[in-house]
The first five atom37 places (N, CA, C, CB, O) and aatype in JSON, in Angstrom:
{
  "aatype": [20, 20, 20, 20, 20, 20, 20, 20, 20, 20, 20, 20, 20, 20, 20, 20, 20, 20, 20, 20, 20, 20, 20, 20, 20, 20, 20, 20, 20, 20, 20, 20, 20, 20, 20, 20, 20, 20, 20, 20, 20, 20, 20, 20, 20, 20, 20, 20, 20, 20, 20, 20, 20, 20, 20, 20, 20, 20, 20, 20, 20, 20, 20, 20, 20, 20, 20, 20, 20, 20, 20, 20, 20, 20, 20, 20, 20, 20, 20, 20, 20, 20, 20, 20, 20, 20, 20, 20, 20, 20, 20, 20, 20, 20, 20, 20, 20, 20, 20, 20, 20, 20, 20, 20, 20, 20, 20, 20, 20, 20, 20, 20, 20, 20, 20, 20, 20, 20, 20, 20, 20, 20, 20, 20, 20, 20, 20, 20, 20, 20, 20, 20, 20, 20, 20, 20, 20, 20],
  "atom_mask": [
    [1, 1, 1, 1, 1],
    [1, 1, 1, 1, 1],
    [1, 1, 1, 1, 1],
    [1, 1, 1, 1, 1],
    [1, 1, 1, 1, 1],
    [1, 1, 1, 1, 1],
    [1, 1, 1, 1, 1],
    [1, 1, 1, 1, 1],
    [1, 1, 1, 1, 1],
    [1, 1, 1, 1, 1],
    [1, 1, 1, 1, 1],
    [1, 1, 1, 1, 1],
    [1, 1, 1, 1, 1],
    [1, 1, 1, 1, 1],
    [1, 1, 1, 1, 1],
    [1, 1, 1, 1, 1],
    [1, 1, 1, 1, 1],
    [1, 1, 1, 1, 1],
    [1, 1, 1, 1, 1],
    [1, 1, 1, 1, 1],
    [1, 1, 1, 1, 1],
    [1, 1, 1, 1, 1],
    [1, 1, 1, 1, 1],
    [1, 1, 1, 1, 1],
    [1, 1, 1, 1, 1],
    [1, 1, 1, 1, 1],
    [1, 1, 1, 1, 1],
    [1, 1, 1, 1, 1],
    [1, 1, 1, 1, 1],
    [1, 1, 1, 1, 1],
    [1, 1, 1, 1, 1],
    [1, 1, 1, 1, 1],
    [1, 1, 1, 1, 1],
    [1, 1, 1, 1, 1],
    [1, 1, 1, 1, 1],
    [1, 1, 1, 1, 1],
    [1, 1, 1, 1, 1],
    [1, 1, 1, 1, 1],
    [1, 1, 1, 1, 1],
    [1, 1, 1, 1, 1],
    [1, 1, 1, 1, 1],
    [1, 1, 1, 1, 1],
    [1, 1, 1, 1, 1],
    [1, 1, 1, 1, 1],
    [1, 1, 1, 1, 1],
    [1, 1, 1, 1, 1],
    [1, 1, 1, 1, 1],
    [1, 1, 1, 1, 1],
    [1, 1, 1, 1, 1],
    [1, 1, 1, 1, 1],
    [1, 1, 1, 1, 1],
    [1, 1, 1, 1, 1],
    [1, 1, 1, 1, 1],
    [1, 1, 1, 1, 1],
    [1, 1, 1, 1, 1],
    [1, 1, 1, 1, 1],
    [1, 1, 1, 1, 1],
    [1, 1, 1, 1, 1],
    [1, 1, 1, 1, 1],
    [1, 1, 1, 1, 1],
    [1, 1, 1, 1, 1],
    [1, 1, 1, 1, 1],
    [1, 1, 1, 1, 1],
    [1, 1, 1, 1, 1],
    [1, 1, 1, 1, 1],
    [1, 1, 1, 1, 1],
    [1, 1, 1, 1, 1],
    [1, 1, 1, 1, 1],
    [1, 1, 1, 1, 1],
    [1, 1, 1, 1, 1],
    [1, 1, 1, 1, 1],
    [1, 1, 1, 1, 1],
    [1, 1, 1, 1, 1],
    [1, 1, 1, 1, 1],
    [1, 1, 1, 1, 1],
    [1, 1, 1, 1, 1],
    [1, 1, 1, 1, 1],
    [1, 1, 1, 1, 1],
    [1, 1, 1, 1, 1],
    [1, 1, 1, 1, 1],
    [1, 1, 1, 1, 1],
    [1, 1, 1, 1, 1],
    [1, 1, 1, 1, 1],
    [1, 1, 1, 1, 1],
    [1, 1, 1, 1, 1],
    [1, 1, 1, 1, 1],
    [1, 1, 1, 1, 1],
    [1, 1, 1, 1, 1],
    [1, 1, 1, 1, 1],
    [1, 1, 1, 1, 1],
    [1, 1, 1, 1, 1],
    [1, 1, 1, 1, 1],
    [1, 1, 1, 1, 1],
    [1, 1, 1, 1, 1],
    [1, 1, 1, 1, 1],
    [1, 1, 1, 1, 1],
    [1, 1, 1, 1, 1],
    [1, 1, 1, 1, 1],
    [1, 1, 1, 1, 1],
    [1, 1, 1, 1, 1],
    [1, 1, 1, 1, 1],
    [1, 1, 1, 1, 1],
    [1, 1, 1, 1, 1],
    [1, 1, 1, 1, 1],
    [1, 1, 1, 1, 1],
    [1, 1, 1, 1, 1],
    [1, 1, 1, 1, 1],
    [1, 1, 1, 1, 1],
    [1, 1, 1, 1, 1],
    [1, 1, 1, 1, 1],
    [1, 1, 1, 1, 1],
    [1, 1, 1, 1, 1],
    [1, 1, 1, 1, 1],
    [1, 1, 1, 1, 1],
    [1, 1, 1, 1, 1],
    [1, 1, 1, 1, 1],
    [1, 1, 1, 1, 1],
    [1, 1, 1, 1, 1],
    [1, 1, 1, 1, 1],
    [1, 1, 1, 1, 1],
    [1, 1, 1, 1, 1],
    [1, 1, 1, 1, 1],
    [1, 1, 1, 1, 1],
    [1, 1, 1, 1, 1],
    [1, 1, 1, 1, 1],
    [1, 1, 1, 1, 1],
    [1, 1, 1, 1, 1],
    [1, 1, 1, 1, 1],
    [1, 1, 1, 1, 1],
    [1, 1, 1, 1, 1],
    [1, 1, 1, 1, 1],
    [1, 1, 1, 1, 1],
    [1, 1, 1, 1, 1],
    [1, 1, 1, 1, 1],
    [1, 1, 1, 1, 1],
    [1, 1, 1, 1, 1],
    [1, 1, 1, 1, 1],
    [1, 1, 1, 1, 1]
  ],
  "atom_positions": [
    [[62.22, 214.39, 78.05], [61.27, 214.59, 79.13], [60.54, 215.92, 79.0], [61.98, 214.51, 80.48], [59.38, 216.15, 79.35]],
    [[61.52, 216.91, 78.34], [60.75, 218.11, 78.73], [59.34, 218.26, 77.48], [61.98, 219.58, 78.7], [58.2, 218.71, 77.61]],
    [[60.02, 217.71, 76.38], [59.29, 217.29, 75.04], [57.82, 217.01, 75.13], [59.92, 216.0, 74.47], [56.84, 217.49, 74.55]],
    [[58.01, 215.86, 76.27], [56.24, 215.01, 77.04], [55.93, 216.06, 77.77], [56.23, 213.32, 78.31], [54.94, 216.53, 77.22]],
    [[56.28, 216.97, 79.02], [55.59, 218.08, 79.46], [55.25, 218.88, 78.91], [55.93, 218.58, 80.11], [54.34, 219.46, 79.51]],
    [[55.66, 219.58, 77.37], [55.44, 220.07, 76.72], [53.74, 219.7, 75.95], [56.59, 220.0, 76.24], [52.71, 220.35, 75.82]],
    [[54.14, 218.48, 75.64], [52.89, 217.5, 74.86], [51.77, 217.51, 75.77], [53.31, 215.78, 74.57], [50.61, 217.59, 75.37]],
    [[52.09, 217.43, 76.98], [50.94, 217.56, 77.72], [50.05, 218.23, 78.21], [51.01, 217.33, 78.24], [48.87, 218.08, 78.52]],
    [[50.93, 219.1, 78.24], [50.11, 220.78, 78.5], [49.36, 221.3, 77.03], [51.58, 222.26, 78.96], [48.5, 222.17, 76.88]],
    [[49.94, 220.55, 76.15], [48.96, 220.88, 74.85], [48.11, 220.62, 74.32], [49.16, 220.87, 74.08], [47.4, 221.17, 73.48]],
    [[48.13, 219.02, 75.2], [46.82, 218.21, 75.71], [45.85, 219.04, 76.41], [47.18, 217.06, 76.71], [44.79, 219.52, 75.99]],
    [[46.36, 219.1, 77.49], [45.53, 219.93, 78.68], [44.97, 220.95, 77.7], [46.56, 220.72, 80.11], [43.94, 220.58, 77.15]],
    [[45.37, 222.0, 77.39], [45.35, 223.23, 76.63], [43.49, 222.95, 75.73], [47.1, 223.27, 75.34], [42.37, 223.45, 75.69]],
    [[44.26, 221.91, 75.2], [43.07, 221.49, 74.21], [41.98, 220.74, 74.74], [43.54, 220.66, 73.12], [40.91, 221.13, 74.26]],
    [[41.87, 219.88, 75.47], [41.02, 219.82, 76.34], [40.09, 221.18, 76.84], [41.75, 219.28, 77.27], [38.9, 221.35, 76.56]],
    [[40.85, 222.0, 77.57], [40.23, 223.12, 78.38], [39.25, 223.9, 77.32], [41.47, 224.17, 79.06], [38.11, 224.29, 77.54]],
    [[40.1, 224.05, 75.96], [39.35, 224.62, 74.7], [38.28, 223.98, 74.11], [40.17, 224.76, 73.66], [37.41, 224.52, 73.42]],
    [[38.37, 222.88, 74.39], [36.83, 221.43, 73.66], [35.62, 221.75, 74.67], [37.33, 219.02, 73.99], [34.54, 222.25, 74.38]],
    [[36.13, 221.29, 76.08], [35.09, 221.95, 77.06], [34.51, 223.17, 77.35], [35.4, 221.83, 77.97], [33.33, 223.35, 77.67]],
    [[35.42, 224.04, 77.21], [34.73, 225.33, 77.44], [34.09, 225.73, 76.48], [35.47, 226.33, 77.78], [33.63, 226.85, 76.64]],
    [[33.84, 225.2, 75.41], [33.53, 225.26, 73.97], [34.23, 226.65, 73.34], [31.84, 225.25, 73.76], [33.61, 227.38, 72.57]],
    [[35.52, 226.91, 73.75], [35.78, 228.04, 73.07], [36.2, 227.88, 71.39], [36.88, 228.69, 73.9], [36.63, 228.8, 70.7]],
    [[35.95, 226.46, 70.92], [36.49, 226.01, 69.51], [35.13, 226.02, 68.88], [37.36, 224.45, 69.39], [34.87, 225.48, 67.81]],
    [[34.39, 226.6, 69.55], [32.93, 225.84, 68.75], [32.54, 227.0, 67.61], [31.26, 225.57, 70.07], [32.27, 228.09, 68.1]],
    [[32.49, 226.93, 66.39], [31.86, 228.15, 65.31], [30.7, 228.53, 65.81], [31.52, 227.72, 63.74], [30.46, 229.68, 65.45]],
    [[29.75, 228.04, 66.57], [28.69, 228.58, 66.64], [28.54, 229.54, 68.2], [27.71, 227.41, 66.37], [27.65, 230.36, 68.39]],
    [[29.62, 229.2, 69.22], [30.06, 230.27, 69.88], [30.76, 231.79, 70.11], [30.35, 229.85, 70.17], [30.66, 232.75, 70.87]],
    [[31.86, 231.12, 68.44], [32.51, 232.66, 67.55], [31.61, 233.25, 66.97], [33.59, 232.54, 66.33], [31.77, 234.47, 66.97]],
    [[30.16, 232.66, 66.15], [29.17, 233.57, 65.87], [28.44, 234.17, 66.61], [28.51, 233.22, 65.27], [28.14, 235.34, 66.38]],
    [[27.77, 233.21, 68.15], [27.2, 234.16, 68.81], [28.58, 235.65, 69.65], [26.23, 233.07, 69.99], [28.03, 236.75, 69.7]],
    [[29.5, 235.65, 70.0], [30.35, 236.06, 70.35], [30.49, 237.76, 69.05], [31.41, 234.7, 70.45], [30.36, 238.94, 69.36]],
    [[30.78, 237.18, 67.74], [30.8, 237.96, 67.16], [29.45, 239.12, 66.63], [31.4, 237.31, 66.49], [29.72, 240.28, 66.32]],
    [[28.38, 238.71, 66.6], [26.91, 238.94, 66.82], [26.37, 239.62, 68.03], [26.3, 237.74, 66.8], [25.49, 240.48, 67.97]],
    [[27.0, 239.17, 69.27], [26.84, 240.55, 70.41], [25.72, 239.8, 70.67], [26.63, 242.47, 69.94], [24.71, 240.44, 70.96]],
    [[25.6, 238.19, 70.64], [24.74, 237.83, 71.24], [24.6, 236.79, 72.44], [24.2, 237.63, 70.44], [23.53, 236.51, 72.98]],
    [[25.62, 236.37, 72.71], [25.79, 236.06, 74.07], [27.72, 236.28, 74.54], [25.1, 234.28, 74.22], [28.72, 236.5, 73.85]],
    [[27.53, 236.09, 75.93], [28.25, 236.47, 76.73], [29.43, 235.66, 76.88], [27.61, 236.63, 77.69], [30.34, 236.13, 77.57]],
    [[29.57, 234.49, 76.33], [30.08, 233.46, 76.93], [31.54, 233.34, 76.45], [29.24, 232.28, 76.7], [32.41, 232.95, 77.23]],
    [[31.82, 233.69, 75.11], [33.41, 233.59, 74.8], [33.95, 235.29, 75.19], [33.73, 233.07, 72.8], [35.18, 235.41, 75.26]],
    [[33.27, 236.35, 75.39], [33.91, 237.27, 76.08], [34.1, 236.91, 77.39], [33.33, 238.41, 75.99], [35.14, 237.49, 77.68]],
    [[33.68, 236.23, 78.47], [33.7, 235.5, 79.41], [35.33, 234.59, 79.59], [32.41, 234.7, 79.16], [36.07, 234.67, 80.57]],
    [[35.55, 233.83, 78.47], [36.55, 233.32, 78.26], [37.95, 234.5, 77.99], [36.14, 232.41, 77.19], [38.94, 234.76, 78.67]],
    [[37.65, 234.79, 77.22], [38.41, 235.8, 76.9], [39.05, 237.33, 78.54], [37.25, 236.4, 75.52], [39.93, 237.88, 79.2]],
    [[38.19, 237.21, 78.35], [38.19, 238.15, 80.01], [38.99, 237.69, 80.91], [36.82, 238.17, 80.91], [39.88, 238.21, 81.58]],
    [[38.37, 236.19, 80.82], [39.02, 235.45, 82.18], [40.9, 234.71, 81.82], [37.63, 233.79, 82.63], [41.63, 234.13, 82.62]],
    [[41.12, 234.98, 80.62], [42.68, 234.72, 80.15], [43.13, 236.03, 80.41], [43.0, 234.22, 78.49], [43.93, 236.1, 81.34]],
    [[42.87, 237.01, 79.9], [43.42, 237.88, 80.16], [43.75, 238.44, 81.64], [42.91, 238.49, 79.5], [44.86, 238.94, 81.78]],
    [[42.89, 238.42, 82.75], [43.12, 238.4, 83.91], [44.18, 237.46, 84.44], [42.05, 238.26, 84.39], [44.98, 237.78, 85.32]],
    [[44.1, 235.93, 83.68], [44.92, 235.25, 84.4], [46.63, 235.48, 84.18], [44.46, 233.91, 84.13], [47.64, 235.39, 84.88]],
    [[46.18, 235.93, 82.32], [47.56, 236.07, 81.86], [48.15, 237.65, 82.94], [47.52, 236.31, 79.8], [49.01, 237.38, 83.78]],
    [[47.78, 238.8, 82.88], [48.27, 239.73, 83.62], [48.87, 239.44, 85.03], [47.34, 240.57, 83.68], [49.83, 239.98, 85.58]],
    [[47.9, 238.26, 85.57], [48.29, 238.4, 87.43], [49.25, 236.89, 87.38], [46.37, 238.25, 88.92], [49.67, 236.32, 88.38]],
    [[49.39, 236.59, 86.4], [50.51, 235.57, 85.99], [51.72, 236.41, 85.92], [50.24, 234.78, 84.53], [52.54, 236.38, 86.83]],
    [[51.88, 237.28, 84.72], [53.04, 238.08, 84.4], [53.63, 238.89, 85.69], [52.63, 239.08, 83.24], [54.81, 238.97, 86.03]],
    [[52.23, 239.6, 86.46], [52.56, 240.27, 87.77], [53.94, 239.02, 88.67], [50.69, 240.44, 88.81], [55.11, 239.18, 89.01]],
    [[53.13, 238.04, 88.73], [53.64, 236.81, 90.09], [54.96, 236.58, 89.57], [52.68, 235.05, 90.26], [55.84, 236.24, 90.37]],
    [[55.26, 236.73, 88.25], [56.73, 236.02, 87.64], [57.41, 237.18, 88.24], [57.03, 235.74, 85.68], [58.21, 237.09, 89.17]],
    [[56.91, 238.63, 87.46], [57.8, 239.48, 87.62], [57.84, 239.55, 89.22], [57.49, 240.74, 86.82], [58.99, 239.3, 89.59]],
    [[57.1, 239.77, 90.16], [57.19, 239.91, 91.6], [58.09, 238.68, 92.54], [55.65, 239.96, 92.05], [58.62, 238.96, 93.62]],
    [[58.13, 237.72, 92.1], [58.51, 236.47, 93.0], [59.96, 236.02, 92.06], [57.02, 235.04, 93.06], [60.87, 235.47, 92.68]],
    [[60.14, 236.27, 90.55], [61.39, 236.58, 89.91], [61.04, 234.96, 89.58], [62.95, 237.26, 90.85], [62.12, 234.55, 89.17]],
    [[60.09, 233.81, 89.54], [60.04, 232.58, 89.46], [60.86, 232.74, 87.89], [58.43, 231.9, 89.68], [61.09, 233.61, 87.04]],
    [[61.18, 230.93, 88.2], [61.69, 230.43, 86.68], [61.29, 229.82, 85.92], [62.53, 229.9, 86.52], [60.11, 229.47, 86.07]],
    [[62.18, 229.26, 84.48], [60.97, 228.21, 84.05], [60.89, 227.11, 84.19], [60.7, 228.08, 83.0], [60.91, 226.85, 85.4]],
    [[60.81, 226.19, 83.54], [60.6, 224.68, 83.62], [62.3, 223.91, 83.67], [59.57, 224.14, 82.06], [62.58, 222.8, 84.12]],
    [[63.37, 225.07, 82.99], [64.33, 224.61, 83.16], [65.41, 224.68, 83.83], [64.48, 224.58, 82.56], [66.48, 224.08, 83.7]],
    [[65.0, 225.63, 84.73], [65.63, 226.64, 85.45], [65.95, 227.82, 85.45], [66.32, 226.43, 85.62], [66.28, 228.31, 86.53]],
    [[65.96, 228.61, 84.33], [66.06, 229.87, 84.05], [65.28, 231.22, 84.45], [66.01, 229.74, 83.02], [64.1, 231.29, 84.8]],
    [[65.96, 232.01, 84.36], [65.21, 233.26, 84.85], [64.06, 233.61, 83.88], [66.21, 234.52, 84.96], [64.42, 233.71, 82.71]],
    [[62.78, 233.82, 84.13], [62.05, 234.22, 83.32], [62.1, 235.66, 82.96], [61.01, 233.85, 83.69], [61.4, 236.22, 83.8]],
    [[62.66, 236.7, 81.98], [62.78, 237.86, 82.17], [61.65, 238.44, 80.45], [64.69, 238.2, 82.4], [61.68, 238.35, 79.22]],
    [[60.95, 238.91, 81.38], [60.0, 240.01, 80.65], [59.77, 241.5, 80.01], [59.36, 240.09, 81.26], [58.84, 242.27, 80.25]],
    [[60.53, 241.63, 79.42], [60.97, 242.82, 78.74], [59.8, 244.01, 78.78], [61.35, 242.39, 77.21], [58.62, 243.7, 78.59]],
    [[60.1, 245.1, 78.98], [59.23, 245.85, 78.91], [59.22, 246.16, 77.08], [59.53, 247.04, 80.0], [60.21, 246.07, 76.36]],
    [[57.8, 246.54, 76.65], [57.54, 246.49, 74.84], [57.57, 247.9, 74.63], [55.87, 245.76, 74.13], [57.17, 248.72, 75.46]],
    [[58.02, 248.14, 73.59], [57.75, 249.58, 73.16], [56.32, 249.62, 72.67], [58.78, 250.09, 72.0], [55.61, 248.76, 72.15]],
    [[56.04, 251.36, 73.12], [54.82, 251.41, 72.96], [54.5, 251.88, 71.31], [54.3, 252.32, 74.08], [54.88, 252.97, 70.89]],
    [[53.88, 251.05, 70.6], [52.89, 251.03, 69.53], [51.92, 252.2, 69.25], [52.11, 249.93, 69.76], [51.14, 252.62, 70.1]],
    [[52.04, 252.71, 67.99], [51.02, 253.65, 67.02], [49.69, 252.92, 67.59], [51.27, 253.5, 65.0], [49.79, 251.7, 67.71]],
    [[48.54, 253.47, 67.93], [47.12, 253.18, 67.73], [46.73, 252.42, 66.6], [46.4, 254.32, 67.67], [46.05, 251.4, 66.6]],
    [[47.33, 253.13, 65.45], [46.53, 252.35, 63.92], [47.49, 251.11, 63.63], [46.53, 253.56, 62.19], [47.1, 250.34, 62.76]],
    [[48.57, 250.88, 64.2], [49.04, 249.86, 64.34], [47.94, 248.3, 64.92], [50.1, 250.39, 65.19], [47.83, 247.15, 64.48]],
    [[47.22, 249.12, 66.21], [46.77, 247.92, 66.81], [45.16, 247.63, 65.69], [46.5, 248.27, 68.81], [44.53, 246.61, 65.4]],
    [[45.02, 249.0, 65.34], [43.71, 248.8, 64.85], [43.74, 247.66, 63.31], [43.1, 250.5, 64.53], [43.05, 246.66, 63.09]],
    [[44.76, 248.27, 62.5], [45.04, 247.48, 61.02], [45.88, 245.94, 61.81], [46.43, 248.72, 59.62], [46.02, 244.94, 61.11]],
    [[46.14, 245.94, 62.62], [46.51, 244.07, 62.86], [45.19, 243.56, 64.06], [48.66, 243.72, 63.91], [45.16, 242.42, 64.52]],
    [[44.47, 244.32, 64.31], [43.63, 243.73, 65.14], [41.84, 243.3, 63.97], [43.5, 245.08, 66.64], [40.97, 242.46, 64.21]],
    [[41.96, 244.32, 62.76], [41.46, 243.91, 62.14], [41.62, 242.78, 61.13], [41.24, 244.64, 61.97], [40.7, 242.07, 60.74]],
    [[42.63, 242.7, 60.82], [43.31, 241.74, 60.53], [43.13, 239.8, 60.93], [44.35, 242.36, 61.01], [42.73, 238.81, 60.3]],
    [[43.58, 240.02, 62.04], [43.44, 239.18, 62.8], [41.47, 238.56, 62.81], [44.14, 239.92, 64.14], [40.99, 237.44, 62.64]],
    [[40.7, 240.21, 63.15], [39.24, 239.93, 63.86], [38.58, 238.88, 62.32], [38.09, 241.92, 64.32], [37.8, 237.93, 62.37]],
    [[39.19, 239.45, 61.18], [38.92, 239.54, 59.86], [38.83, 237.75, 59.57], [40.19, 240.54, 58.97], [37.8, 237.14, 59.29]],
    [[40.06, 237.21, 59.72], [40.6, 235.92, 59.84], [39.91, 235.25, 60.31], [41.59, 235.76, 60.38], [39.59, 234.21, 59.74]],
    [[39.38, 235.62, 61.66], [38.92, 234.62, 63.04], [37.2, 234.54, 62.11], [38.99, 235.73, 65.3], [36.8, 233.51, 61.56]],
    [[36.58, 235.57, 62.14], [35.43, 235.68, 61.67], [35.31, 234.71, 60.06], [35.2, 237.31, 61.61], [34.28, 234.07, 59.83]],
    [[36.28, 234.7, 59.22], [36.07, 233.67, 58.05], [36.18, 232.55, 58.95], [37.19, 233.66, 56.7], [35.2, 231.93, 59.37]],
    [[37.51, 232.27, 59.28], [37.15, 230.69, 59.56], [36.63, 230.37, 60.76], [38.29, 229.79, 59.49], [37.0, 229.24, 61.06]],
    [[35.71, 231.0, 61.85], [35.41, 230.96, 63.28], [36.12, 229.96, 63.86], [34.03, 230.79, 63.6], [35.79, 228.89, 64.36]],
    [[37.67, 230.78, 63.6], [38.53, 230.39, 64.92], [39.72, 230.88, 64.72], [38.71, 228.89, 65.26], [40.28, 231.14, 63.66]],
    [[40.16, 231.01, 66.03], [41.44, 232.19, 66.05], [42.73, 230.6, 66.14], [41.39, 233.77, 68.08], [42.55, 229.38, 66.22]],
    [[43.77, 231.36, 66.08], [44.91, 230.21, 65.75], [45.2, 229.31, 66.99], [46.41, 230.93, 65.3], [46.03, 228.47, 66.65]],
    [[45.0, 229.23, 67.67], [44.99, 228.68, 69.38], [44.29, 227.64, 68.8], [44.14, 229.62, 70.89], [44.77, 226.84, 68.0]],
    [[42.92, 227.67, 69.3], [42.05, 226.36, 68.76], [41.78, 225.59, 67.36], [40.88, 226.65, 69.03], [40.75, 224.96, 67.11]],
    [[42.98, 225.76, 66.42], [42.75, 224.94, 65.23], [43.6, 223.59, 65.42], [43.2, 225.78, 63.85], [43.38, 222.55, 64.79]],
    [[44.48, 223.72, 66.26], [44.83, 222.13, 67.12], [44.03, 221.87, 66.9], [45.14, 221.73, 68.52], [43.56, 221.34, 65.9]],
    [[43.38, 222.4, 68.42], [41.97, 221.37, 68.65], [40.64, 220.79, 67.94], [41.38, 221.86, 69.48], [39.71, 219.99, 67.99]],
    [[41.37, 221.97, 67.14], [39.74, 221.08, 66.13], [40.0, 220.11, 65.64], [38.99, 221.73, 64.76], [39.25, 219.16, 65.85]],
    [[41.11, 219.95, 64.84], [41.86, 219.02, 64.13], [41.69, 217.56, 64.87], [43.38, 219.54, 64.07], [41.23, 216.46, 64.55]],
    [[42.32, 218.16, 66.07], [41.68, 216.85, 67.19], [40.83, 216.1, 67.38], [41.44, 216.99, 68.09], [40.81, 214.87, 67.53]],
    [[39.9, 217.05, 67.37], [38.21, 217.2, 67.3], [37.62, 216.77, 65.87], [37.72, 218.9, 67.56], [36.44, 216.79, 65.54]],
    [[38.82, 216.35, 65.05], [38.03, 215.62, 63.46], [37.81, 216.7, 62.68], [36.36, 214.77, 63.57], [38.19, 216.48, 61.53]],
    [[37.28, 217.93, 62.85], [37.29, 218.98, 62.2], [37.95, 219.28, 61.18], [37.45, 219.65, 62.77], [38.59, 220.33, 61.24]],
    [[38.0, 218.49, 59.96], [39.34, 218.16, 59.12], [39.15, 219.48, 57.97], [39.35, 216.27, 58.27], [40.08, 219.77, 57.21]],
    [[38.07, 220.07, 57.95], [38.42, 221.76, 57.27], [39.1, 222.31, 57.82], [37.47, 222.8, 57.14], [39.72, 223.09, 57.09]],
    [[39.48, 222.37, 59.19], [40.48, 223.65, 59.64], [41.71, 223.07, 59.2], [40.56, 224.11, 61.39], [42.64, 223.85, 59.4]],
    [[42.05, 222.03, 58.68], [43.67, 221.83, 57.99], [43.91, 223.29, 57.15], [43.78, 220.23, 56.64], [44.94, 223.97, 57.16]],
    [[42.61, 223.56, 56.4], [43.11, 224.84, 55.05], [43.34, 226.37, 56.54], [40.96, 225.34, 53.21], [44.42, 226.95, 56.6]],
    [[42.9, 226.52, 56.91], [43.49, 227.66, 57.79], [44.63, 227.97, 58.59], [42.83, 227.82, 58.5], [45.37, 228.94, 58.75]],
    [[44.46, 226.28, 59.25], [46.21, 226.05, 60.25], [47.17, 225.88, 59.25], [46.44, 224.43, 61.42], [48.36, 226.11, 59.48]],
    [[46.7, 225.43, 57.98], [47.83, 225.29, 56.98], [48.59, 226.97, 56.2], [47.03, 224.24, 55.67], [49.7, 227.2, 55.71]],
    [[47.23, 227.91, 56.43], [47.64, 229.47, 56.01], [48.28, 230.16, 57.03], [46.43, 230.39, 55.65], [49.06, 231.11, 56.96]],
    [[47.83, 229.5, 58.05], [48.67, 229.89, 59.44], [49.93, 229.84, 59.26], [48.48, 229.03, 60.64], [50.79, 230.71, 59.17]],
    [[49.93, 228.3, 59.21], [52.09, 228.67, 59.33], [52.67, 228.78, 58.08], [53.29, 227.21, 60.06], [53.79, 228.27, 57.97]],
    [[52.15, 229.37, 57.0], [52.48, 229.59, 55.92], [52.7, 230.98, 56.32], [51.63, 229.18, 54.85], [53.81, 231.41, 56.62]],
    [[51.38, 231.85, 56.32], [51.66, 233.49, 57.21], [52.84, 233.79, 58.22], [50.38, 233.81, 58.25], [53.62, 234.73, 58.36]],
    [[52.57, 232.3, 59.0], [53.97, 232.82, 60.26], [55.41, 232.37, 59.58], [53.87, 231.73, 62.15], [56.48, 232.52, 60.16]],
    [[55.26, 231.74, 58.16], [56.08, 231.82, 58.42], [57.25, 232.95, 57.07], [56.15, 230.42, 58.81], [58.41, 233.29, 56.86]],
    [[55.88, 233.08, 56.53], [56.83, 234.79, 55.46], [56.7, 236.19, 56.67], [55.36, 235.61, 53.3], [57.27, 237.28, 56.63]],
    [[55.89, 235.73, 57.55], [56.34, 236.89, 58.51], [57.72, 236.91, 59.21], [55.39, 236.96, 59.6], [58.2, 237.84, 59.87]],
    [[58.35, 235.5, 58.91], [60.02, 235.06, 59.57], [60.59, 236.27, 58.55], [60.85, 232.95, 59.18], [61.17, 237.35, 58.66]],
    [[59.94, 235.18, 57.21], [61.45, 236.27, 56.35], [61.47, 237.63, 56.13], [61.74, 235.97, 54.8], [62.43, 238.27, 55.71]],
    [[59.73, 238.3, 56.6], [59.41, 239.87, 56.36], [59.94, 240.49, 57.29], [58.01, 240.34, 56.32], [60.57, 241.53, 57.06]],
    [[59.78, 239.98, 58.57], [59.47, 240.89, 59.68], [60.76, 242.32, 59.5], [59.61, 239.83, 61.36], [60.63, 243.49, 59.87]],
    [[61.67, 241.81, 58.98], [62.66, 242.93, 59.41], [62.27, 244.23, 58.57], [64.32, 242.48, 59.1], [62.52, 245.36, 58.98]],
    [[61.63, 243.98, 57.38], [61.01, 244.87, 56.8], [59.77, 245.14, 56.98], [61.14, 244.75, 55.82], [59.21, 245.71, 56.05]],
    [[59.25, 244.93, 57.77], [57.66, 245.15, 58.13], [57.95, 246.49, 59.38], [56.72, 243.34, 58.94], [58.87, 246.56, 60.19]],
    [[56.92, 247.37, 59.18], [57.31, 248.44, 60.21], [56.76, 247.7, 61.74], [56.43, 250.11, 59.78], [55.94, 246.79, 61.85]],
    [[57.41, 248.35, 62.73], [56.71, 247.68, 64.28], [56.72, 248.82, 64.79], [57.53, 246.47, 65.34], [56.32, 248.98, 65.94]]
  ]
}
């Protein structure tokens, strides 16, 4: 059961990403180009939701889907050039294939059958970052 709520929300998820066109390449170009407004818009508006989300868990102590305590660790705070060399990284990625790892589901979904070679470097990356991480500085 929890498997199908799971599935569904990834539905939903992808849905919300097809409509809002946040999967669309030609929205990551205008976006990246500084020429329209519309996926910083998106972006803005997750981040607000994600923060006053994290606020409500931590304030009301809610649980999850299975009952458990949701507990949110406070992160150690991070070098600057840390965020800068993985944020370029990352910006670097998104800009070749105009799309960040969230919406290559959906494209896939969406028939988009080139993003197989990226979601496929994806969990290839995530997954020598399993066997690196302990040697990778944080």
């Amino acid at each position: 059961m929890k498997d199908a709520r799971l599935l569904f929300a990834g539905i939903m998820f992808g849905i919300v990403l097809t409509r809002s066109e946040a999967i669309s390449w030609f929205r990551i170009q205008e976006m990246f180009r500084f020429q329209s407004f519309h996926m910083y818009g998106i972006i803005s508006l997750a981040v607000i939701i994600g923060g006053l989300s994290i606020q409500g868990i931590k304030r009301y102590q809610l649980k999850d889907i299975d009952g458990h305590d949701i507990i949110i660790e406070n992160q150690e705070y991070r070098t600057f050039h840390q965020y800068i060399i993985g944020g370029f990284i990352f910006g670097i990625g998104w800009a070749f294939t105009g799309a960040c790892p969230g919406p290559l589901y959906a494209l896939v979904g969406n028939g988009v059958w080139v993003v197989i070679v990226p979601l496929l470097m994806a969990v290839i990356g995530a997954f020598f970052y399993g066997i690196l991480r302990e040697k990778l500085p944080h």
